[in-house]
TORKOL-4160 file (C-alpha; in steps of 0.2 Angstrom, whole numbers, padded with zeros to 4 digits, m for minus):
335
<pt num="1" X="0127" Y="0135" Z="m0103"/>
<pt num="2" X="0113" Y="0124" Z="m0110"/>
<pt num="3" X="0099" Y="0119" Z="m0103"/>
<pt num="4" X="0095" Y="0102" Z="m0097"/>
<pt num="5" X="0081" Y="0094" Z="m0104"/>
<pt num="6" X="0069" Y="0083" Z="m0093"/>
<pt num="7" X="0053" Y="0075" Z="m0098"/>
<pt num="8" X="0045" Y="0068" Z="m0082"/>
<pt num="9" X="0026" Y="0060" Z="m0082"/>
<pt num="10" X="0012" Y="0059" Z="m0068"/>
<pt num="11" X="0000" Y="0044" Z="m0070"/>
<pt num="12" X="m0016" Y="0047" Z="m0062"/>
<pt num="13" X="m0014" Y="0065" Z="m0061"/>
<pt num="14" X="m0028" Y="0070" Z="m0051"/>
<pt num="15" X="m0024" Y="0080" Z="m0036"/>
<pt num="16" X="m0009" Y="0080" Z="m0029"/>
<pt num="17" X="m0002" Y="0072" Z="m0047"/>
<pt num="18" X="m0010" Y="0090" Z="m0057"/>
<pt num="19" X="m0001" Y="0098" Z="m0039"/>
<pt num="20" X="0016" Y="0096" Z="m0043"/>
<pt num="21" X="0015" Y="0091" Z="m0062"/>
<pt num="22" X="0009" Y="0110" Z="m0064"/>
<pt num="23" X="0021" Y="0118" Z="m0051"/>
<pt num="24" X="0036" Y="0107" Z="m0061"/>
<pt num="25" X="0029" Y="0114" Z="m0076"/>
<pt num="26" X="0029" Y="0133" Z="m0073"/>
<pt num="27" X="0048" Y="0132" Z="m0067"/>
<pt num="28" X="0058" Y="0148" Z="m0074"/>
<pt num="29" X="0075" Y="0142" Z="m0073"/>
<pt num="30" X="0093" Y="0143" Z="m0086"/>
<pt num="31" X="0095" Y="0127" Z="m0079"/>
<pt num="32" X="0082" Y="0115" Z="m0085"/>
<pt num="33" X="0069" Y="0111" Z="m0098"/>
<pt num="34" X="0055" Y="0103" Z="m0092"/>
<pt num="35" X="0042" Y="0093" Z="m0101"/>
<pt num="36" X="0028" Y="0088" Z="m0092"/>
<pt num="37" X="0016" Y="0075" Z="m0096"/>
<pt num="38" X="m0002" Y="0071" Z="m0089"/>
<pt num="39" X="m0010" Y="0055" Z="m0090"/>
<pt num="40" X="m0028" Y="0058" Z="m0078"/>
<pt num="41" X="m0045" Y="0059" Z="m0084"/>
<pt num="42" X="m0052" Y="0063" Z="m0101"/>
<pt num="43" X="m0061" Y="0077" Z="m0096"/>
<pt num="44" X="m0047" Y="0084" Z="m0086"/>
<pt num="45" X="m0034" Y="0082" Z="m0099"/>
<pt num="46" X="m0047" Y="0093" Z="m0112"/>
<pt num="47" X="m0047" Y="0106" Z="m0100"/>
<pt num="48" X="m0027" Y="0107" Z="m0097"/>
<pt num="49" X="m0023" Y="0105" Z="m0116"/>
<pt num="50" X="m0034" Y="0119" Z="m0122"/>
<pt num="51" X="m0035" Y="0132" Z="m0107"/>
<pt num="52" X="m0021" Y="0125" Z="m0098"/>
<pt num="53" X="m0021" Y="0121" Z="m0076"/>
<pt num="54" X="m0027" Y="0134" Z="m0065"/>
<pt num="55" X="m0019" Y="0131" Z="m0048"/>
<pt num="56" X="m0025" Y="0142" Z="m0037"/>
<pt num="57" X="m0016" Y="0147" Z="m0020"/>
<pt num="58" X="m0019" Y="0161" Z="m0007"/>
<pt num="59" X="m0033" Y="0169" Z="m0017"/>
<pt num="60" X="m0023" Y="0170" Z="m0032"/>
<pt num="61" X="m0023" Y="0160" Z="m0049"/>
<pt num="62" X="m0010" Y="0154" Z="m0059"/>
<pt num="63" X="m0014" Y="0147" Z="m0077"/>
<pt num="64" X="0000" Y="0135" Z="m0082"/>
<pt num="65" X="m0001" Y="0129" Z="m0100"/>
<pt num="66" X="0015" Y="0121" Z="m0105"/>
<pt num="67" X="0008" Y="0104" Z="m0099"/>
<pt num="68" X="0003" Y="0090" Z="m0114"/>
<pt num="69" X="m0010" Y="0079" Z="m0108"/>
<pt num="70" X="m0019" Y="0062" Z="m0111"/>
<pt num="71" X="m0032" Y="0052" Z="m0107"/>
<pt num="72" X="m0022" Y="0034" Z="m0107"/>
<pt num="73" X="m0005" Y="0028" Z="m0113"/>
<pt num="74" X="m0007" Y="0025" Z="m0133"/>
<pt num="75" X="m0002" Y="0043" Z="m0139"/>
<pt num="76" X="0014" Y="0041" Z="m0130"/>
<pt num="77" X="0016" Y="0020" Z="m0134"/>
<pt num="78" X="0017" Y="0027" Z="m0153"/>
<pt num="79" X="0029" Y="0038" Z="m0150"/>
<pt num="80" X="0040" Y="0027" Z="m0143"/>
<pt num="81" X="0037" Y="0014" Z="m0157"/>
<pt num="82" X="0045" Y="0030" Z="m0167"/>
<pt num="83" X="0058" Y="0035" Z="m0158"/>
<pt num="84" X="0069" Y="0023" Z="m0149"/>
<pt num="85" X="0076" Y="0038" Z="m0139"/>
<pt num="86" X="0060" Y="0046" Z="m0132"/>
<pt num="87" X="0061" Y="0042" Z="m0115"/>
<pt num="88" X="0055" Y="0050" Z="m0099"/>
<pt num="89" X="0069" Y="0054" Z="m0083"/>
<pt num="90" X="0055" Y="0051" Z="m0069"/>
<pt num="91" X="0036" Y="0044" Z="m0071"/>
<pt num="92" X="0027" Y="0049" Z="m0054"/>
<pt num="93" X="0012" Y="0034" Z="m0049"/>
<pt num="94" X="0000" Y="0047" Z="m0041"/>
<pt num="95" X="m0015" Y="0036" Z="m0043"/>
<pt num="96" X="m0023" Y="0031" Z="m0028"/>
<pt num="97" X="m0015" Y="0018" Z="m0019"/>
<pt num="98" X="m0027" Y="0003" Z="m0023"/>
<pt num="99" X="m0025" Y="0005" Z="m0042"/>
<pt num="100" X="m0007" Y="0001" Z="m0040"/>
<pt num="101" X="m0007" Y="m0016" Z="m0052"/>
<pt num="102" X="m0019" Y="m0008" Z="m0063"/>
<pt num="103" X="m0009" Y="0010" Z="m0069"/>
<pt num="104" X="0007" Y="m0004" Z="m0069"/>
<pt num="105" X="m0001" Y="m0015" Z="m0083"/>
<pt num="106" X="m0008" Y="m0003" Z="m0091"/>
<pt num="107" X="0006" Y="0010" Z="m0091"/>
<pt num="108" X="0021" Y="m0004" Z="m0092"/>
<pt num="109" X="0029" Y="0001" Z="m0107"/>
<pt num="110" X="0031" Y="0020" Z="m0103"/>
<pt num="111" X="0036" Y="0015" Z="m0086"/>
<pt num="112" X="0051" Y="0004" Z="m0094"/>
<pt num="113" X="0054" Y="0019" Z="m0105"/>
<pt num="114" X="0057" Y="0028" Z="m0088"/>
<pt num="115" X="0075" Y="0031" Z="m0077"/>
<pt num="116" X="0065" Y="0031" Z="m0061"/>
<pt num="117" X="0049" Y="0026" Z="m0057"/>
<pt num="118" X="0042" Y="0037" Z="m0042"/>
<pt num="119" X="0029" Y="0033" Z="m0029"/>
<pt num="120" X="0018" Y="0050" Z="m0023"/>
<pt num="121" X="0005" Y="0043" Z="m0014"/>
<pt num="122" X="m0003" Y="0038" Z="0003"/>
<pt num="123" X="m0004" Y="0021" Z="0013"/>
<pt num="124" X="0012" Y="0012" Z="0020"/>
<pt num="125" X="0016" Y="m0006" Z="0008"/>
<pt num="126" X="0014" Y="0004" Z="m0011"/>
<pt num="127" X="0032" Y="0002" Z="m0013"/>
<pt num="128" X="0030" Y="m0017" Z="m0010"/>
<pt num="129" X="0017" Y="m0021" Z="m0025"/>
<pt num="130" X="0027" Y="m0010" Z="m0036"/>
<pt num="131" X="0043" Y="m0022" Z="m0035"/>
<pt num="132" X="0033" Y="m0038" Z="m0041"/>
<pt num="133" X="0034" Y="m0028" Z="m0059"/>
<pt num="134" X="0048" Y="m0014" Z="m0058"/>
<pt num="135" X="0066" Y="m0016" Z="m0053"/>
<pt num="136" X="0071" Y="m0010" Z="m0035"/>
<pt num="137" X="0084" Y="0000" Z="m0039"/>
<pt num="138" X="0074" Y="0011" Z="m0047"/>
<pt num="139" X="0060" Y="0016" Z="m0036"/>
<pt num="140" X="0059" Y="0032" Z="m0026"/>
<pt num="141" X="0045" Y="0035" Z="m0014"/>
<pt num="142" X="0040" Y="0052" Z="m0008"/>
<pt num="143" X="0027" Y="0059" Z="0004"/>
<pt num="144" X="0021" Y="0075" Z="0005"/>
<pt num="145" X="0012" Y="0085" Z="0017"/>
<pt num="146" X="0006" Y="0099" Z="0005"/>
<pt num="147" X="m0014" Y="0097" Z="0003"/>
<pt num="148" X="m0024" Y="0099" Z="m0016"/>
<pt num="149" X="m0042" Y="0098" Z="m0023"/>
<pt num="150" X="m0046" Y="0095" Z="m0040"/>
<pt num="151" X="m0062" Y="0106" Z="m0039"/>
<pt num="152" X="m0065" Y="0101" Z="m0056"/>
<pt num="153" X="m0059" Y="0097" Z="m0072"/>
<pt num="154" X="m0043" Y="0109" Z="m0076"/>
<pt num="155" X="m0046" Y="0118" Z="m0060"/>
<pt num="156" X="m0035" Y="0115" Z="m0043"/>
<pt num="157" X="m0034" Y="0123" Z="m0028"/>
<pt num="158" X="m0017" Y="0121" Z="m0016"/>
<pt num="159" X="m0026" Y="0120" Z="0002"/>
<pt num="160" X="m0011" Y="0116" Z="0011"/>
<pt num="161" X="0009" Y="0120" Z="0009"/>
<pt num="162" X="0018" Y="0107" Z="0016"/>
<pt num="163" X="0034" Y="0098" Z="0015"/>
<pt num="164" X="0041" Y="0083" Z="0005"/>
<pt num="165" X="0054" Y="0069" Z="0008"/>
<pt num="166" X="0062" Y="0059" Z="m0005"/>
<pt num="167" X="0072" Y="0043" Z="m0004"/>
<pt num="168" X="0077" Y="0026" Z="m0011"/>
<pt num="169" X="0066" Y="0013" Z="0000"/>
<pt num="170" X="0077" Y="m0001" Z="m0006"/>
<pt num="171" X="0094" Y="0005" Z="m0009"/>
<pt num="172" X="0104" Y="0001" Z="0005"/>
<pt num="173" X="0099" Y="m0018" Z="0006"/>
<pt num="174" X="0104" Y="m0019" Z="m0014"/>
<pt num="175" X="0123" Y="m0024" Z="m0019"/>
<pt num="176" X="0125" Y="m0011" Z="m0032"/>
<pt num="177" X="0142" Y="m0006" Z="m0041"/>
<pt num="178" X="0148" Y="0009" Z="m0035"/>
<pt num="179" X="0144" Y="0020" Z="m0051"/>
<pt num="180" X="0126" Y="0012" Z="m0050"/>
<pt num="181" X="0124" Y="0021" Z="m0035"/>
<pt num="182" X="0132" Y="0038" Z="m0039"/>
<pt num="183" X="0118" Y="0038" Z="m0054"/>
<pt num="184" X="0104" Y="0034" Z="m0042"/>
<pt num="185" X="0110" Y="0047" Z="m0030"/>
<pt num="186" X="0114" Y="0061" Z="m0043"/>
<pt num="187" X="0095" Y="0058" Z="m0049"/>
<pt num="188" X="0087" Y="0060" Z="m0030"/>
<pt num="189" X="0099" Y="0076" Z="m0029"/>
<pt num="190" X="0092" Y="0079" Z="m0046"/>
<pt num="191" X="0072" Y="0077" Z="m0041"/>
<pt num="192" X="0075" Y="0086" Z="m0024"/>
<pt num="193" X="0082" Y="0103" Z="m0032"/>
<pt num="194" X="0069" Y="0103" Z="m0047"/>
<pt num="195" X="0055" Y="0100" Z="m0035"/>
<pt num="196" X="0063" Y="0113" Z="m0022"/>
<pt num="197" X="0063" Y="0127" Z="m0038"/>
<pt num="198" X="0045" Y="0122" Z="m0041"/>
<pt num="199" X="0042" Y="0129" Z="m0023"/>
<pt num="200" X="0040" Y="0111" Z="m0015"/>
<pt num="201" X="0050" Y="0113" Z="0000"/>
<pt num="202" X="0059" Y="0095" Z="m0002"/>
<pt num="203" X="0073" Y="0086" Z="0006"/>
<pt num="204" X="0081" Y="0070" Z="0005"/>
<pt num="205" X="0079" Y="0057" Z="0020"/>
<pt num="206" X="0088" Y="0040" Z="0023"/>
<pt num="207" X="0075" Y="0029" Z="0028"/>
<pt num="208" X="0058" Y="0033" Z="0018"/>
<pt num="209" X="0050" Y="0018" Z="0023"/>
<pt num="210" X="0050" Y="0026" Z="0040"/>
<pt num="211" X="0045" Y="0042" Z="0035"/>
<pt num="212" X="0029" Y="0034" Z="0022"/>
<pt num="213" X="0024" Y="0025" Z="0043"/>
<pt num="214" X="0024" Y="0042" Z="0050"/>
<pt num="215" X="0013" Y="0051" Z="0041"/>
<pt num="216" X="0002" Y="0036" Z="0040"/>
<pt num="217" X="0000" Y="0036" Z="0059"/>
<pt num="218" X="m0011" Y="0050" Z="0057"/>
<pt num="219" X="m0022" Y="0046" Z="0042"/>
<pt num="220" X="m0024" Y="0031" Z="0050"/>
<pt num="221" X="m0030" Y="0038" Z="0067"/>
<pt num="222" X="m0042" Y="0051" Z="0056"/>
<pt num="223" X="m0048" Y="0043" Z="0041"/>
<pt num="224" X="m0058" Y="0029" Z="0043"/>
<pt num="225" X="m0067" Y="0036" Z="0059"/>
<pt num="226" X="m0070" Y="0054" Z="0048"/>
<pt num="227" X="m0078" Y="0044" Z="0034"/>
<pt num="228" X="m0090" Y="0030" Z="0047"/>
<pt num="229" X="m0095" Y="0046" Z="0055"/>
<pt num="230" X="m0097" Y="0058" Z="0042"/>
<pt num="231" X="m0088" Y="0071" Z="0054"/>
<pt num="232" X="m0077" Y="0084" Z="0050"/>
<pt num="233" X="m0058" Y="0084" Z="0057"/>
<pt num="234" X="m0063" Y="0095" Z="0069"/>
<pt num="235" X="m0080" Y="0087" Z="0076"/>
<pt num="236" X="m0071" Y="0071" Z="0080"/>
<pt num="237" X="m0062" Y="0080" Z="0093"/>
<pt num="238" X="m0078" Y="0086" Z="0101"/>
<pt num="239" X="m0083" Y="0065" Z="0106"/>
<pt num="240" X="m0072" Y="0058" Z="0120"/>
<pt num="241" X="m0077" Y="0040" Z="0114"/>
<pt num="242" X="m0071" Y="0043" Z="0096"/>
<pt num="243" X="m0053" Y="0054" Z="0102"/>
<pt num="244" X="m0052" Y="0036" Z="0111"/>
<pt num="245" X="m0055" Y="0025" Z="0095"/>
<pt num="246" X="m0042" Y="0036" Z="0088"/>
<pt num="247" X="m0028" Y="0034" Z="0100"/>
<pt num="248" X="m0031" Y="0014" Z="0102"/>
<pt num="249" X="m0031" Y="0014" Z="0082"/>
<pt num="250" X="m0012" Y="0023" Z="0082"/>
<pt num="251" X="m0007" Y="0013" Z="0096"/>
<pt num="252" X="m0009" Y="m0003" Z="0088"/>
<pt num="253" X="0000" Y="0004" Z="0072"/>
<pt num="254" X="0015" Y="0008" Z="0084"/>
<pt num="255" X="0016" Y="m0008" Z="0091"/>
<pt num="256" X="0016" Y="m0016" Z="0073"/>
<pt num="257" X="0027" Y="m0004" Z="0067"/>
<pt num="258" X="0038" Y="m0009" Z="0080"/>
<pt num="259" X="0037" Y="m0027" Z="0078"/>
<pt num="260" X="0043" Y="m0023" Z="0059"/>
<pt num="261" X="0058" Y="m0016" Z="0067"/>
<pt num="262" X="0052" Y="0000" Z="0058"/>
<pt num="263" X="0063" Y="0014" Z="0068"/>
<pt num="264" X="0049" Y="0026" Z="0073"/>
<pt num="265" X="0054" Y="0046" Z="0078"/>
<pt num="266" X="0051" Y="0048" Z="0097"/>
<pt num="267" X="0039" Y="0057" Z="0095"/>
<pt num="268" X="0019" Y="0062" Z="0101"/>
<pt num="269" X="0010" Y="0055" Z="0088"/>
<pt num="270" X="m0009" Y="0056" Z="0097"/>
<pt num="271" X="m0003" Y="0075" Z="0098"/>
<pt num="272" X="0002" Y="0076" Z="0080"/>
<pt num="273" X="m0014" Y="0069" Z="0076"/>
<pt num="274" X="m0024" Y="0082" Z="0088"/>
<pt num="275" X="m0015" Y="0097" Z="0081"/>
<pt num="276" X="m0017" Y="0092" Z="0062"/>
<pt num="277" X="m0036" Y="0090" Z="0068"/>
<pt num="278" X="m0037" Y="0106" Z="0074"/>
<pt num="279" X="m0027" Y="0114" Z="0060"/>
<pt num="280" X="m0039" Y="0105" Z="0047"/>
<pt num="281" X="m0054" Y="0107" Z="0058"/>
<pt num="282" X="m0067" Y="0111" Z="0044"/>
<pt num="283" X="m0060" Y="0097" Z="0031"/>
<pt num="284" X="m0068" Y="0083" Z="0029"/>
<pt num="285" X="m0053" Y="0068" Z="0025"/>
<pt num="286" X="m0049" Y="0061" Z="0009"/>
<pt num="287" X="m0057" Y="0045" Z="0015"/>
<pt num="288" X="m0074" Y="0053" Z="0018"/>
<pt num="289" X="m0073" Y="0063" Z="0002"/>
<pt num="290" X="m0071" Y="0045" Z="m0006"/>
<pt num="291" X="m0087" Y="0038" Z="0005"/>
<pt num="292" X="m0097" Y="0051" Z="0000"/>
<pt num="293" X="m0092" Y="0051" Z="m0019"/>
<pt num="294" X="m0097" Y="0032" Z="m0020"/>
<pt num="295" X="m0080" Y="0029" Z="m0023"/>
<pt num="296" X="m0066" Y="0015" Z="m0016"/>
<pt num="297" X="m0054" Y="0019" Z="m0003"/>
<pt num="298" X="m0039" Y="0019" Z="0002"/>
<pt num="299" X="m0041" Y="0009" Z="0018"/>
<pt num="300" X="m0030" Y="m0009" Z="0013"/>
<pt num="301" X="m0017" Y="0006" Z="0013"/>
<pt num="302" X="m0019" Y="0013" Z="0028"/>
<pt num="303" X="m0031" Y="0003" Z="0043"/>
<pt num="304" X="m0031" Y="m0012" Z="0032"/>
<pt num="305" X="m0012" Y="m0015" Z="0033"/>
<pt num="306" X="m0011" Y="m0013" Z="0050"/>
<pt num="307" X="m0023" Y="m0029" Z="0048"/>
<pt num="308" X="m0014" Y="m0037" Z="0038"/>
<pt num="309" X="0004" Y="m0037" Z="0046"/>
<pt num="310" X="m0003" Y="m0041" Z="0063"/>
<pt num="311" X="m0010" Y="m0057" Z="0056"/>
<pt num="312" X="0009" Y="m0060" Z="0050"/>
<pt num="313" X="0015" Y="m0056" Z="0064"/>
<pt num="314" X="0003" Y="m0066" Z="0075"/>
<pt num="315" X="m0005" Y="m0052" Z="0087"/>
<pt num="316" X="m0021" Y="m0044" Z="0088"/>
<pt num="317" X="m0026" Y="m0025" Z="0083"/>
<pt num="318" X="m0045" Y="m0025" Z="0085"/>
<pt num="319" X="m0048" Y="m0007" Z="0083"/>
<pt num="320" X="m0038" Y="m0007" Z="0067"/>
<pt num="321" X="m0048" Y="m0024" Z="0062"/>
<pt num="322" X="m0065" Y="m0018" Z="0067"/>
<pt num="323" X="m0061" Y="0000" Z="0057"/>
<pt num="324" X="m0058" Y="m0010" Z="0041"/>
<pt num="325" X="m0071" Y="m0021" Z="0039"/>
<pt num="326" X="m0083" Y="m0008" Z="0043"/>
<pt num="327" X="m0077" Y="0004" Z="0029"/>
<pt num="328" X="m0076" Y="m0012" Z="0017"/>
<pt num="329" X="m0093" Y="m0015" Z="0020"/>
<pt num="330" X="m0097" Y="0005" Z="0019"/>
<pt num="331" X="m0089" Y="0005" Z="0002"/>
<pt num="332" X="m0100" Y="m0013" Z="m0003"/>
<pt num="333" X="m0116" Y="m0002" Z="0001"/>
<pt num="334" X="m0112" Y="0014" Z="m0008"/>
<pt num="335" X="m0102" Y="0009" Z="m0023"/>
């Protein structure tokens, strides 16, 4: 039987782009082919091109060198100027959330040279910028729970096995002809078993919109507090008055969630928060990380959202306010 061949591209691959880029990449299967394509850093890409990624994983490293990599979309522009048929079955955006527009304009031609376009990153709203320039249809979002550190330059550690969930945020309210949808289908069932035999442990859910809102919940009880702080996870839950700020933060997300009719698991999401505290205890969050590097954050994603659908929807969340003008003001001072 022959092998299927699939070329898939990550643009911003950083962390959690490089995570699953490199695990796709060192698939050993009959099945599939599988040509992997960085766009990320200069540096990195160097480092990947000529000694390949090292992933490292429960003390152990893994170097993957079947992975082509560039510093920014040219190489590839003039391929496709060559080749009509060069084309790519999924392009991951695995930037961080608030260069969205940017990696769209930039990277528009090899996006329109791709079947599906698919969002890996964190915040609630991504998949609602991305619609201005990319047809609905087409967009997948996916959130992960696995955790990744680009330590440096061709060098990534995997601190967290975790799970993902796949699915079509827009599919159901589109009136697609019935073979349009089998094709979108085949190709979630198509990411989910690739992603599953690069040891992602991935299912496909119904309503991804919900799922992207649940794990926000948490980031957005955590980070903005971790990075005004400068705590670790687990030294926030040593002060009553910031374990407070936290619950009143997710609680005001709830209540907007729920006024978006968003249909929320019944579930303990102050608990959740605690227990991935506790887990994570001697992390300091992605937000802080970002503080601390002088670089911008993620919070118009996360806290900054919250924001700005409460003032749509005409209510109040002042925890969720006061959290976001303090880290846009933090990030004014240290940028």
């Amino acid at each position: 039987m022959n092998e299927r061949r699939l070329r898939i591209g990550f643009i911003g691959a950083g962390s959690i782009g490089s995570l699953f880029g490199g695990y796709l990449a060192d698939i050993k299967s009959n099945i599939y082919s599988i040509e992997i394509i960085f766009f990320c850093m200069k540096e990195h890409a160097n480092v990947v091109n000529k000694k390949g990624l090292n992933v490292y994983r429960n003390q152990k490293i893994n170097v993957i060198k079947n992975i082509k990599a560039y510093e920014n979309e040219k190489s590839i522009e003039e391929k496709l100027e060559r080749d009509l048929n060069f084309e790519f079955d999924f392009v991951f955006l695995t930037t961080k959330a608030y260069d969205i527009k940017t990696a769209i304009h930039q990277y528009n031609r090899i996006i329109k040279a791709s079947k599906y376009l698919v969002i890996l990153q964190n915040g609630i709203g991504n998949e609602d910028i991305v619609i201005e320039y990319w047809n609905k249809a087409k967009i997948i979002r996916a959130v992960t729970t696995n955790g990744a550190l680009l330590e440096k330059p061709g060098h990534l550690i995997h601190t967290g096995r975790g799970i993902t969930k796949i699915g079509f945020p827009f599919l159901r309210e589109l009136n697609l002809e019935e073979s349009e949808l089998d094709q979108a289908n085949s190709y979630l069932l198509l990411l989910r078993d690739i992603l599953t035999l690069a040891d992602l442990e991935t299912i496909i859910v119904e309503d991804i919109i919900k799922e992207s809102w649940e794990k926000a919940l948490v980031n957005i009880g955590i980070n903005a507090i971790g990075a005004l702080t400068r705590l670790t996870n687990g030294e926030l839950l040593e002060i009553e008055g910031l374990k407070y700020f936290i619950e009143q933060a997710i609680s005001e997300a709830i209540k907007v969630a729920e006024m978006k009719n968003i249909i929320l698991s019944k579930k303990d999401y102050l608990s959740i928060t605690y227990d991935v505290l506790n887990k994570t205890a001697n992390n300091k969050n992605s937000m802080l990380q970002d503080i601390l590097n002088r670089k911008p954050t993620e919070i118009n994603f996360l806290n900054g959202r919250i924001l700005r659908n409460a003032e749509n929807l005409g209510i109040k969340v002042p925890y969720n306010e006061l959290l976001t003008y303090l880290i846009r003001g933090l990030e004014d001072s240290v940028i």
